[in-house]
C-alpha positions in Angstrom: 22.6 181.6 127.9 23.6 181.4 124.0 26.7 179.7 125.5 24.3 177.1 126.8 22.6 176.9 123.4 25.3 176.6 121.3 26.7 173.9 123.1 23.2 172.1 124.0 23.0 172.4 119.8 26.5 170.8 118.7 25.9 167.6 121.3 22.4 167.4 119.5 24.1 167.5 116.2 27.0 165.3 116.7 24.5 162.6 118.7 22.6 162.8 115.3 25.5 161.9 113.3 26.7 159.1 115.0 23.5 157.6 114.8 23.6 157.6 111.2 26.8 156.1 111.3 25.9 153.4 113.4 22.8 152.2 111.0 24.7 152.2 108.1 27.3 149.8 110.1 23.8 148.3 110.6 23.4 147.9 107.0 26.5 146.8 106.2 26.3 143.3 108.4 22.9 142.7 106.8 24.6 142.8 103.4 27.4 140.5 104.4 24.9 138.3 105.8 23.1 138.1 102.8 26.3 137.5 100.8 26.8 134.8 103.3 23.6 133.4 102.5 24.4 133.3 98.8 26.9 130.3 100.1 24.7 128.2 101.8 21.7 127.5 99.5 22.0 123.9 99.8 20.5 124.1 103.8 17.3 125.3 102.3 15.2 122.0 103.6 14.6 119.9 106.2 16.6 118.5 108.4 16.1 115.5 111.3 18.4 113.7 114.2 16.3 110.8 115.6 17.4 108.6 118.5 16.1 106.1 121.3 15.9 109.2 123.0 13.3 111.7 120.5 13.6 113.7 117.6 15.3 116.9 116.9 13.4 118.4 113.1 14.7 122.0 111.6 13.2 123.4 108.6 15.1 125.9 107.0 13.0 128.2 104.3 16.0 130.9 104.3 18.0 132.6 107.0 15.5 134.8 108.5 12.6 131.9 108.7 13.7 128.8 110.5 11.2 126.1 112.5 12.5 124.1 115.0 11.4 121.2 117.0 12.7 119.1 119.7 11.2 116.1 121.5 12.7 114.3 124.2 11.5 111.4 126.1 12.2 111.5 129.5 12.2 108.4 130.9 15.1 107.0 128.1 16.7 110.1 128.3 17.6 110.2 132.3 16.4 106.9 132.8 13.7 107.9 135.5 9.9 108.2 135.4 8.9 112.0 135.3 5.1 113.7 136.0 6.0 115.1 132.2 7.6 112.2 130.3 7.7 113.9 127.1 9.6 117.3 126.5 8.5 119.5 123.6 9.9 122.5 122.2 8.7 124.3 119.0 10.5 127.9 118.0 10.9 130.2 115.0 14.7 131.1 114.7 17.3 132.3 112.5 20.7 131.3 111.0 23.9 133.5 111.7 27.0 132.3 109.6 30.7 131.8 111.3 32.4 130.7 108.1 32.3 128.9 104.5 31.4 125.6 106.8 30.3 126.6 110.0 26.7 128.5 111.2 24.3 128.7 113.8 20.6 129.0 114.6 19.2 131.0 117.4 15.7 130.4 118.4 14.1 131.6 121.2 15.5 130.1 123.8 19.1 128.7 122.5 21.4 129.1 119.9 22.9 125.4 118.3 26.6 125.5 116.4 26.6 123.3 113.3 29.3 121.7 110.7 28.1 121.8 107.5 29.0 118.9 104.9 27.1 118.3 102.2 23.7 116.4 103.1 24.8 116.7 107.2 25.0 119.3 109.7 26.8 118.2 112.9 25.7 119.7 115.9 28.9 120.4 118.2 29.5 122.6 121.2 32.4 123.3 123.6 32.5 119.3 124.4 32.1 118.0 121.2 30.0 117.3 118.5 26.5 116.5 119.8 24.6 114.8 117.0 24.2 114.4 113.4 21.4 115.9 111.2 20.5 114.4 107.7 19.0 116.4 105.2 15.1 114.4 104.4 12.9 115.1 101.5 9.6 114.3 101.2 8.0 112.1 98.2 6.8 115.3 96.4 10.8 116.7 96.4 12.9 113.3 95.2 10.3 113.6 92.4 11.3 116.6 91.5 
């Protein structure tokens, strides 16, 4: 029975250790993330694609806090009339970083790749790049 013990004990112990070596691991990628952040100050904003089809807005406070909204109509779009012409989508997300020019923002259904350059994200997947954000500022911002 102390057999039993001792061993039930060391699994407990060394279970407890590897968990506290797995948050810190934890820790670490939040750090690097927020180094990464550091880089990217200039996407702090908001940021539209607009064509015949809808609207695409982001709004990006800091890399934990993004809004997102997409609408889409329909009937342009795949050139048929739909019971729901307009398609909506509002989410909260968040920004991961891939490199000095490349990130991505997850919300809650889908994550979007985007180029950065200067005043332009370009959104771009596995076929291509997709569209082209601007950055917009509203009349209270240019006069600042």
């Amino acid at each position: 029975m102390t057999k039993v013990l001792i061993i039930f004990y060391l699994i407990v112990f060394f279970a407890a250790c590897n968990n506290q070596a797995s948050e810190i691991k934890t820790d670490n990628k939040i750090v690097s993330q927020t180094n990464n952040a550091a880089n990217y100050t200039g996407l702090h904003g908001t940021w539209v694609r607009h064509n015949k089809n809808g609207f695409t807005l982001i709004e990006i406070k800091d890399t934990a806090n993004v809004l997102y909204y997409q609408l889409t109509d329909r009937e342009v779009d795949i050139d048929t009339i739909t019971t729901d012409r307009y398609w909506y989508y509002r989410s909260k997300g968040t920004i991961g970083y891939r490199d000095s020019v490349t990130i991505w923002i997850s919300t809650d259904k889908f994550r979007f790749d985007y180029k950065v350059k200067g005043d332009t994200l370009m959104e771009f997947d596995k076929t291509g790049d997709q569209g082209m954000f601007i950055k917009v500022y509203t009349d209270a911002e240019k006069a600042l």
